[in-house]
C-alpha positions as CSV (number, residue, x, y, z in Angstrom):
1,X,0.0,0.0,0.0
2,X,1.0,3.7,-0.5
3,X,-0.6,6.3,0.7
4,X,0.4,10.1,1.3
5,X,1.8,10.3,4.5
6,X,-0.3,13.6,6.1
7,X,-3.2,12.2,4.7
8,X,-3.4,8.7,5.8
9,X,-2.1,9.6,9.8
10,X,-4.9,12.1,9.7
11,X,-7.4,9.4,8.5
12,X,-6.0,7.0,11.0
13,X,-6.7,9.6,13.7
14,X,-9.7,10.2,13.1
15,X,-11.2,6.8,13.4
16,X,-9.2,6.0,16.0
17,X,-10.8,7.0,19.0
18,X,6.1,-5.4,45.1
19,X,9.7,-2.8,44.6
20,X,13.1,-3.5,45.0
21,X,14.8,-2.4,47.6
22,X,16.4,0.6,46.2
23,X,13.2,2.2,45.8
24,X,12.0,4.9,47.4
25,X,8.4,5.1,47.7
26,X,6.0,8.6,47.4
27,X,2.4,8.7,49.3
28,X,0.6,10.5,46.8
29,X,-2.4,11.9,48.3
30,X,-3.4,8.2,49.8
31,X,-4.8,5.5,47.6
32,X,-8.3,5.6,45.2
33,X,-11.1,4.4,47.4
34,X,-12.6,1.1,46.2
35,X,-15.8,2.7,45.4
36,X,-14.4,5.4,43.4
37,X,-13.3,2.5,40.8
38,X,-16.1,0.8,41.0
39,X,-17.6,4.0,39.2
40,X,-15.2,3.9,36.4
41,X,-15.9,1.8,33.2
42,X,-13.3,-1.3,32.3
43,X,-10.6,0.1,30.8
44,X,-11.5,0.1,26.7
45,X,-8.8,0.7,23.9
46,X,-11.5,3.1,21.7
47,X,-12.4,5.0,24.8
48,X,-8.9,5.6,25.7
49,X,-7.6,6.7,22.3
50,X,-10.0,9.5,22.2
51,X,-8.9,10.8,25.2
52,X,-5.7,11.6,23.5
53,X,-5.1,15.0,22.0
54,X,-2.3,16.9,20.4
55,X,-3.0,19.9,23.0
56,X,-2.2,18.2,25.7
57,X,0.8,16.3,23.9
58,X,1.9,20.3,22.7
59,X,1.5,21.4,26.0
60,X,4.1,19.2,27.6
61,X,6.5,19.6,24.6
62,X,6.7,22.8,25.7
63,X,7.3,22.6,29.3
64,X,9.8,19.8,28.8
65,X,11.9,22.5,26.5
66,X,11.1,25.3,28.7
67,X,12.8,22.7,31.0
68,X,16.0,21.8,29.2
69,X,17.0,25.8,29.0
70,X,17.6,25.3,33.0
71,X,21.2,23.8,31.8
72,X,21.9,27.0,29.7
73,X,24.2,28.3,32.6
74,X,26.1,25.0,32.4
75,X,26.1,23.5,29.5
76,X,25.9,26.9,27.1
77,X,22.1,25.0,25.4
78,X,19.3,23.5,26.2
79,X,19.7,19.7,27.8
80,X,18.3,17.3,30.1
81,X,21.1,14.8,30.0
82,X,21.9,13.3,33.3
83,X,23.1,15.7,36.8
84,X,22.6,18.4,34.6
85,X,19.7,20.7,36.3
86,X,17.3,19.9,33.1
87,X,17.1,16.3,33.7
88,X,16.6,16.7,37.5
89,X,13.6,18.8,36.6
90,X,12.8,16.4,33.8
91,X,12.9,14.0,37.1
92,X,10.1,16.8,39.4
93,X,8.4,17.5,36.2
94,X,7.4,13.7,36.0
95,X,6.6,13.4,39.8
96,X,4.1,16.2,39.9
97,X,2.1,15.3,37.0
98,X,1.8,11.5,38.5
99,X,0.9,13.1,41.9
100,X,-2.2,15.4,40.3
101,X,-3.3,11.5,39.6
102,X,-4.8,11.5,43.3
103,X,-3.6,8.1,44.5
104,X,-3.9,6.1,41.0
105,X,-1.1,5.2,40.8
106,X,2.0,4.3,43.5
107,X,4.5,6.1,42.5
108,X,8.5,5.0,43.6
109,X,11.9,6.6,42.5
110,X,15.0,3.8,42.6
111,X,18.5,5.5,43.0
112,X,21.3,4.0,41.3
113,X,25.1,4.8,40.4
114,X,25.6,5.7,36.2
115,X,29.1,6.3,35.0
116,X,29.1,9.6,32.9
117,X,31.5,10.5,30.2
118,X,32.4,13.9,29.1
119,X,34.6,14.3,26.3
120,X,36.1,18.1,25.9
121,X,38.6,17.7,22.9
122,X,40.8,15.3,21.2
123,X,43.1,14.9,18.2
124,X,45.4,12.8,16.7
125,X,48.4,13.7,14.5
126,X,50.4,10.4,12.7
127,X,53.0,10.7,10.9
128,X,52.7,14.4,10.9
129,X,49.4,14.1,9.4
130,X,46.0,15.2,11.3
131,X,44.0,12.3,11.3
132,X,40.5,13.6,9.6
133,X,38.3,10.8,10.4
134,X,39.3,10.6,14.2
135,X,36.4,10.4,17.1
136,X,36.8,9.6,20.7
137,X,35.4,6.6,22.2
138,X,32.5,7.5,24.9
139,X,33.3,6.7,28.6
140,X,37.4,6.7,27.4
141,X,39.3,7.9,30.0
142,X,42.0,11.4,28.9
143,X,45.2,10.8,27.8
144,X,48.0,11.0,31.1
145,X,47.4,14.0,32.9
146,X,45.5,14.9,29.9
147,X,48.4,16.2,27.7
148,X,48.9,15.2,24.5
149,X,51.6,11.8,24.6
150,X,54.5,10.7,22.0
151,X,54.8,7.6,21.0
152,X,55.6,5.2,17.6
153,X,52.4,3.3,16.2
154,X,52.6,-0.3,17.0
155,X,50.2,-2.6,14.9
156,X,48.3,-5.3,17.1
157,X,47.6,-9.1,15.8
158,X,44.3,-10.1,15.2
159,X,41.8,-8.0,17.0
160,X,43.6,-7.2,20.2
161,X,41.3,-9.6,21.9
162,X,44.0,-11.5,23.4
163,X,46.7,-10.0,25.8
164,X,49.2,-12.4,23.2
165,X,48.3,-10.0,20.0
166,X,50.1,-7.2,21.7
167,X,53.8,-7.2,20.6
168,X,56.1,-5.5,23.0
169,X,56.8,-2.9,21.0
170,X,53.1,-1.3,22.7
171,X,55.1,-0.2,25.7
172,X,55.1,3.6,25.7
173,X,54.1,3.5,22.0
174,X,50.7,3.7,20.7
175,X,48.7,0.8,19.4
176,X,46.3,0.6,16.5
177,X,43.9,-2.4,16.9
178,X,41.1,-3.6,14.1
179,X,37.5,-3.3,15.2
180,X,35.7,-7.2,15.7
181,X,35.8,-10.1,17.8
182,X,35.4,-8.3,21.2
183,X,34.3,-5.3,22.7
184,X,36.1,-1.9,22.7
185,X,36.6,-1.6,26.3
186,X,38.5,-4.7,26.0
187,X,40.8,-4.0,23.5
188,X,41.2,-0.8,25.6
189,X,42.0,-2.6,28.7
190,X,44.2,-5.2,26.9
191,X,46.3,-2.2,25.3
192,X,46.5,-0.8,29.1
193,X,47.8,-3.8,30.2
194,X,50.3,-4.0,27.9
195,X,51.9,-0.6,28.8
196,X,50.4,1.0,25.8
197,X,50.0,5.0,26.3
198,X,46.8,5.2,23.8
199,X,45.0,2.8,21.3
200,X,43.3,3.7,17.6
201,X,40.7,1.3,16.5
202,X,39.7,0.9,13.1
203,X,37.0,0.1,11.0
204,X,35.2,0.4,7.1
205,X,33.0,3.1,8.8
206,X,33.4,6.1,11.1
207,X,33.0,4.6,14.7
208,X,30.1,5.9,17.4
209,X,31.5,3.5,20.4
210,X,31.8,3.5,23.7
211,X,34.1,1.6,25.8
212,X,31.5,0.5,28.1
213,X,32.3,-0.4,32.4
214,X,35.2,1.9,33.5
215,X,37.9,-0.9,35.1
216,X,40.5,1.9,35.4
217,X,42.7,-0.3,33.1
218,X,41.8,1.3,30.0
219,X,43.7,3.5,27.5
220,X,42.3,6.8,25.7
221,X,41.1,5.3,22.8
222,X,39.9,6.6,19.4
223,X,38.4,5.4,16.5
224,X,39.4,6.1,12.8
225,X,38.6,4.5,9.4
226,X,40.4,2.2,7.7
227,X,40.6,4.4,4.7
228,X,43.0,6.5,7.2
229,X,44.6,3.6,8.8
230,X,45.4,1.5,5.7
231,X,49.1,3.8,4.4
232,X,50.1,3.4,7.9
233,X,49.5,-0.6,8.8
234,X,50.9,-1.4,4.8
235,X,54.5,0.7,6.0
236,X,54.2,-1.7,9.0
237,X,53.4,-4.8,7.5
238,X,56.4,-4.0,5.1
239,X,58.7,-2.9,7.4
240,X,58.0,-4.0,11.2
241,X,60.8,-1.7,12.4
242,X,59.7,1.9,10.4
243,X,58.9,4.4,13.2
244,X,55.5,6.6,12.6
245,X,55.2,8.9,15.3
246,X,52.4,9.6,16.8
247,X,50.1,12.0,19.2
248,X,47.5,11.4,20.6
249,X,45.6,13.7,22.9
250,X,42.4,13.3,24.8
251,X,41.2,15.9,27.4
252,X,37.9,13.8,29.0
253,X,36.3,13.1,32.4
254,X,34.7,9.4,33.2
255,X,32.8,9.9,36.5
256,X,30.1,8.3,38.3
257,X,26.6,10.2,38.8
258,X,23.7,9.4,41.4
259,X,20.5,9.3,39.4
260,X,16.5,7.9,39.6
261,X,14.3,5.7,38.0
262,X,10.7,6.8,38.2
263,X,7.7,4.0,38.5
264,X,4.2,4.5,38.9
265,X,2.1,1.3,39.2
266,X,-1.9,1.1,39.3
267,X,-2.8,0.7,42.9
268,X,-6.0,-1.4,41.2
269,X,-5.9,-4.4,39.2
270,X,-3.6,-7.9,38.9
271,X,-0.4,-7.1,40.3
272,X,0.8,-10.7,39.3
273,X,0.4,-10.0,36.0
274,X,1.9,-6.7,35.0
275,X,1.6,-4.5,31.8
276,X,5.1,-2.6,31.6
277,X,5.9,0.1,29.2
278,X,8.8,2.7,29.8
279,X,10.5,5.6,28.2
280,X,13.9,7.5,28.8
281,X,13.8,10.7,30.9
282,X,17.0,11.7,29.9
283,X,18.3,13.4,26.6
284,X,22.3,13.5,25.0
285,X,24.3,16.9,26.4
286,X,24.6,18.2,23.0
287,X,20.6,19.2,23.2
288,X,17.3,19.2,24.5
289,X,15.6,16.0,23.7
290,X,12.2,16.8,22.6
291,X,12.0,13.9,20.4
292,X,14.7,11.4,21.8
293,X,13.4,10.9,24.3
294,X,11.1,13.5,25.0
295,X,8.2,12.0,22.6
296,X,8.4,9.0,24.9
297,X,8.4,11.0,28.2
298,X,5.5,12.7,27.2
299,X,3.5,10.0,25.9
300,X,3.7,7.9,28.8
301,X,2.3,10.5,30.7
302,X,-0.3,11.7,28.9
303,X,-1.5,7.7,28.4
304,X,-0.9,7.8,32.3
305,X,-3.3,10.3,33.1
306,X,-6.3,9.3,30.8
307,X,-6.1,6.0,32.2
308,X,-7.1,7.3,35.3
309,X,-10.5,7.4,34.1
310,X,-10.7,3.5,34.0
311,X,-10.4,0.6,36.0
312,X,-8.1,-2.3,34.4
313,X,-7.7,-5.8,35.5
314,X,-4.1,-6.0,34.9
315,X,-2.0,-3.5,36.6
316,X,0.1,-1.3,34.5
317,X,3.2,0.0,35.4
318,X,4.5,3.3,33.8
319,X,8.6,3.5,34.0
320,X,10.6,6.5,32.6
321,X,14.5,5.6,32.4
322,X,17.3,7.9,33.6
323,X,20.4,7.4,31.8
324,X,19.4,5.4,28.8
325,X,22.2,7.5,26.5
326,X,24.8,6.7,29.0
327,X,24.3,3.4,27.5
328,X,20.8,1.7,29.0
329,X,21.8,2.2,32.5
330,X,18.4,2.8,34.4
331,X,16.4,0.3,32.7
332,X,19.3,-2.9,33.3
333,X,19.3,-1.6,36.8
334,X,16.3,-2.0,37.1
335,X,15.7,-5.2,35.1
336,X,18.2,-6.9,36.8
337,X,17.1,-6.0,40.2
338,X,13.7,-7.5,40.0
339,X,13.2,-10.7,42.4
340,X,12.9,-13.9,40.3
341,X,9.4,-13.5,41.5
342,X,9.0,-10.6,40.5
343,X,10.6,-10.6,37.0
344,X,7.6,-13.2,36.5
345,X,4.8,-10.7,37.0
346,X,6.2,-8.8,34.8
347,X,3.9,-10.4,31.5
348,X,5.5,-7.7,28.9
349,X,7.6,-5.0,28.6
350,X,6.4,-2.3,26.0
351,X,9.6,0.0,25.0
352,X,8.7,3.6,23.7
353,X,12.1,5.9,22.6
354,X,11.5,8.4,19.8
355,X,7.7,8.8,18.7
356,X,7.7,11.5,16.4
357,X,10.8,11.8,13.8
358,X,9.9,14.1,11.3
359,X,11.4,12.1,8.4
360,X,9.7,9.2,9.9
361,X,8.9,5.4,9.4
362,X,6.6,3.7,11.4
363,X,9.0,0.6,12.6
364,X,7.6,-2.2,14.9
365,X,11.0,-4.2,16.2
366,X,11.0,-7.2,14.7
367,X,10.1,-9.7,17.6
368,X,9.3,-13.6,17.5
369,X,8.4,-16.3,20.1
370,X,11.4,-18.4,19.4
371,X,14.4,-16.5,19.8
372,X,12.8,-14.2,22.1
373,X,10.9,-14.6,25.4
374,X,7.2,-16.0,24.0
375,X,4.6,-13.4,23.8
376,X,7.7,-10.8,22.1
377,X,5.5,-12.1,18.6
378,X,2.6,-11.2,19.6
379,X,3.3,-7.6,20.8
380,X,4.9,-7.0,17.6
381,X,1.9,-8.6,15.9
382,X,-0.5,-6.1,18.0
383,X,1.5,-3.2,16.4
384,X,1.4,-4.6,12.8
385,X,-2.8,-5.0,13.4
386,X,-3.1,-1.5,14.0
387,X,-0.7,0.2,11.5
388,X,-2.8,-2.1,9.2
389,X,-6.0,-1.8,10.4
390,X,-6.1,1.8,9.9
391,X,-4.4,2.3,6.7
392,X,-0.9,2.5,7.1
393,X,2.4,0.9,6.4
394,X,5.1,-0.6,8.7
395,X,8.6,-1.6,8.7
396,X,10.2,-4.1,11.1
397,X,13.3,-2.9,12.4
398,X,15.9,-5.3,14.3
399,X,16.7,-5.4,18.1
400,X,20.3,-4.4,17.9
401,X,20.5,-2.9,21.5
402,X,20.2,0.7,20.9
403,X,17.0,1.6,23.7
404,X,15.5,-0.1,26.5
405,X,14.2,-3.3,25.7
406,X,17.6,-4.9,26.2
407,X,17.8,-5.6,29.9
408,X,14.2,-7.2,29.7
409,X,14.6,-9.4,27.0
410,X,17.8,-10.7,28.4
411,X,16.4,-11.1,31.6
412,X,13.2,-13.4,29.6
413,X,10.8,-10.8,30.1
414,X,8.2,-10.7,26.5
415,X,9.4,-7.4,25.3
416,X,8.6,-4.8,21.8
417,X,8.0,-1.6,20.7
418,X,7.6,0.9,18.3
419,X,10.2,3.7,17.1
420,X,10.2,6.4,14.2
421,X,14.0,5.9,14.0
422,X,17.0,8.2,14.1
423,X,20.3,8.2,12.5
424,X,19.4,5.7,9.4
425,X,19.0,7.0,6.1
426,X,15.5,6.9,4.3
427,X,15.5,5.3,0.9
428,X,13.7,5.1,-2.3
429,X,11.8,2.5,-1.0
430,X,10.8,3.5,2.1
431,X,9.8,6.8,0.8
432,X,7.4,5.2,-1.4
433,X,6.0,3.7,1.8
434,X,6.0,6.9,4.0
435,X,6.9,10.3,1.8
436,X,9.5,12.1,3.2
437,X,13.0,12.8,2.3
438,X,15.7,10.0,0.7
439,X,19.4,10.3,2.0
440,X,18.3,12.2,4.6
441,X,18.2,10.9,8.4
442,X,14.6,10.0,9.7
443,X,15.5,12.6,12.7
444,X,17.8,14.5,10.8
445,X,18.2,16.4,14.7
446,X,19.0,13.1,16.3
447,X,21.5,13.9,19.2
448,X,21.7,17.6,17.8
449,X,20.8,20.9,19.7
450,X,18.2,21.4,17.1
451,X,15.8,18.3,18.4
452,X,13.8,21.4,20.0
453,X,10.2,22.0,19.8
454,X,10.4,22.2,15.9
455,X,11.5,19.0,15.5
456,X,9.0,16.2,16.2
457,X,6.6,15.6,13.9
458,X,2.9,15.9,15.7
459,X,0.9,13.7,13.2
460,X,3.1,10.9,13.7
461,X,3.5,11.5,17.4
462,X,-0.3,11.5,18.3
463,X,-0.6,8.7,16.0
464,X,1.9,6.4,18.4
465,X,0.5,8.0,21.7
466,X,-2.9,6.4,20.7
467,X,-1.1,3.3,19.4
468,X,0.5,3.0,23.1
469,X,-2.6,3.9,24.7
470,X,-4.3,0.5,22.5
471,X,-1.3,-1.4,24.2
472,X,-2.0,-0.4,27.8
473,X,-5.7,-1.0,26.8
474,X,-5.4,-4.2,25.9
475,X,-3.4,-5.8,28.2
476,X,-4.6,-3.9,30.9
477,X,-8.3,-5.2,30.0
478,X,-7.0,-9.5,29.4
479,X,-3.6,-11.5,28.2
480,X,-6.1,-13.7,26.7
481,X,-4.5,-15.8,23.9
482,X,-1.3,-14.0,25.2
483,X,2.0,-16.8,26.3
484,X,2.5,-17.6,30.2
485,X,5.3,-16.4,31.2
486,X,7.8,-20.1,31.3
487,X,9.9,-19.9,34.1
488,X,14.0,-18.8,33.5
489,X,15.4,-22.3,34.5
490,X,13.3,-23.7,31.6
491,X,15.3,-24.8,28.6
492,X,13.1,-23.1,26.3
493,X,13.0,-19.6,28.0
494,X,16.9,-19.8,28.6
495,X,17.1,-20.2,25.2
496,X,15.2,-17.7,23.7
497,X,16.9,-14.8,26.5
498,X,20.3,-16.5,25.0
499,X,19.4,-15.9,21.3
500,X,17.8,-12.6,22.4
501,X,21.5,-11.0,23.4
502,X,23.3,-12.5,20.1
503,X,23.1,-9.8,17.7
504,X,22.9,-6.2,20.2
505,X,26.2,-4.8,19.0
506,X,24.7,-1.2,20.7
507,X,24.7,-0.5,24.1
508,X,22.1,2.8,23.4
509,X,23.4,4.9,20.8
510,X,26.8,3.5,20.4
511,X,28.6,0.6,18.9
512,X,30.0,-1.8,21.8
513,X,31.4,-4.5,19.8
């Protein structure tokens, strides 16, 4: 099908009508009186959908910028990333909305430690020869005392996996490693170990990595392309001995932040069977969010609050992430936290990170019941229904670790979502399927300063709000026809959690393998 892409949104809008430990828990003007829900109607997807408007979804767009300009004073922009005084507002913002709920909800914050990178400059000169292509790995510690160091380029075996592929020559030298095999921070930590004062990894394509858990045995470490490497590791390979001097310098900061989760759970319905859906609360330093994630933020909330006027049968639990850009931090924490008890009341997970790209495609991640935790099909299959029972196309998109369904699938928990995507490039194809612009990004803002209150696109935006507000719907209302949850020590489930982790080379935004 092919439609125009204003046209068929708007014609799908119109006929759409027990905590961890670590958690602190907020009394939010006491808990909804039994006879107060026994007023409301059972929660119904039609009903629910038509409570959604782009006002309201406007409205908060605008106080979550007005927000983001409380880092001007230290960050010189707008941002909400994480300890800056935009995301602990993002953090208040989210708090009192949930407490005008009047007791719907319980509401709990979960403190926990997220290592923070800042990167201030870097460069690299070989050979005499400013490297063009160079970038800075994320969470890489500065180069010593963070002055530039001297040294001669020493080519690693291999990939630099193994503490035998570094030739002694790495000693006060720098080392340039090939990307593959095994993660960055370990190639990092095997170059520290090995007395190396820096390491360059290289690969086909410019490199957005991160070197993942600070150890303190890691290196600064940069990435640049093979195009760049390749004169340098051919004068190596024909002459082991030639000397290519080399500087490297770094100026960065790796430190660890205190942060929260926030959760609010229905007071009313099954708690042993759990609808969960959660977005990130925190945006990248370079800007203010309003689409990544923003969109998702907001959504959840405004689905919170018309939910209000319901009872459900399931219990849903709303979750907004702190540090998912620091690499999924909030949402493993949390994920891994969970009791095996209650990890199994948790029935699905429902991820929702960027809602509104403006060069948009509407992508369902591409879930099944065998490599993933059962029930992942039939979420994604929920999404397809609706995209294609009002009109519109879809694209599947794989999970490849980049937002916060990763700690839930590989902790067996049913898990999906929707995205309009970010940093991938829109082709002939999917133009024909959507409109919009080819070679350009679908958020062509995506980790920029401009992803401000011109960004998002509202059409698609309120289309996906109602498209989560069907989810909470529906399995707030039955899991009829929907998988039990099979418990972890089951061959099956281990199996499909196993399969689940194979192919997430991302860690949030960046590469980790």
């Amino acid at each position: 099908m092919k439609f125009s892409t204003v046209l068929a949104i708007s014609v799908a809008l119109s006929t759409s009508a027990a905590v961890p430990v670590t958690q602190k828990v907020f009394d939010i003007d006491g808990d909804v009186e039994a006879m107060q829900l026994a007023e409301k109607p059972e929660v119904d997807s039609e009903q629910l959908q038509q409570l959604i408007t782009d006002e309201a979804i406007t409205l908060h767009a605008e106080k979550l910028y007005n927000i983001s300009k409380k880092s001007i004073k230290q960050y010189g922009h707008p941002t909400r990333v994480i300890g800056s005084k935009g995301h602990w507002s993002t953090i208040g913002y989210i708090l009192t909305e949930l407490k005008k709920l009047r007791g719907f909800y319980r509401v709990t914050t979960q403190k926990f430690p997220a290592l923070f990178g800042k990167i201030n400059d870097y460069s690299l000169l070989i050979d005499g020869i400013s490297a063009k292509s160079v970038k800075a790995f994320d969470l890489t510690p500065p180069t010593r005392a963070e002055k530039p160091v001297h040294g001669k380029l020493a080519a690693v075996a291999n990939y630099g996996c193994s503490a035998s592929d570094f030739p002694a020559g790495s000693v006060n030298n720098i080392v340039i490693i090939k990307r593959g095999e095994c993660a960055f921070g370990a190639k990092s930590i095997n170059a520290g170990n090995a007395g190396a004062l820096g390491a360059i990894i290289y690969d086909a394509s410019p490199l957005a990595g991160t070197l993942g858990d600070h150890t303190g045995q890691e290196v600064a470490t940069v990435s640049i392309t093979e195009k760049e490497a390749q004169p340098y590791l051919d004068k190596l390979e024909a002459d082991p001995e030639a000397e290519i001097e080399v500087t490297l310098y770094v100026d960065a900061k790796v430190e660890t932040v205190h942060t929260l989760n926030v959760v609010a759970e229905t007071v009313d319905g099954d708690h042993d069977n759990v609808v969960a859906l959660g977005a990130h609360s925190d945006s990248v330093g370079a800007g203010p969010g309003i689409n990544d994630d923003g969109s998702g933020t907001i959504s959840l909330l405004e689905v919170a609050k018309q939910l209000t006027k319901f009872k459900v049968n399931n219990a849903v639990r709303f979750a907004w992430w702190a540090a998912e850009e620091e690499g999924l931090l909030g949402s493993n924490y949390y994920a891994a936290s969970l009791s095996p008890e209650e990890n199994q009341k948790l029935r699905v997970f429902m991820d929702y990170d960027m809602m509104a790209s403006p060069n948009y495609e509407l992508q369902v991640y591409n879930a099944n019941n065998e490599d993933h935790p059962a029930g992942s099909g039939d979420l994604k299959q929920l999404y397809i229904d609706y995209y294609v029972g009002h009109g519109l196309n879809y694209s599947l998109t794989p999970f490849d670790g980049r937002s916060d369904y990763v700690g839930f699938l590989e902790t067996g928990i049913p898990s999906g979502g929707i995205a309009t995507g970010a940093d991938e490039y829109k082709t002939p194809e999917e133009q024909a399927k959507y409109g919009g612009e080819v070679k350009k990004w679908l958020d062509p803002c995506y980790h920029q300063a401009c992803d401000d209150l011109s960004n998002p696109d509202h059409a698609v935006w309120l289309l996906n709000t109602k498209l989560i507000a069907h989810s909470v719907a529906t399995y707030a209302k039955s899991f009829e026809g929907f998988p039990k949850r099979v418990p972890l020590n089951e061959t099956a489930a281990t199996a499909g959690v196993a399969k689940a982790g194979v192919s997430m080379k991302y860690r949030g935004s960046n590469l980790v393998v």
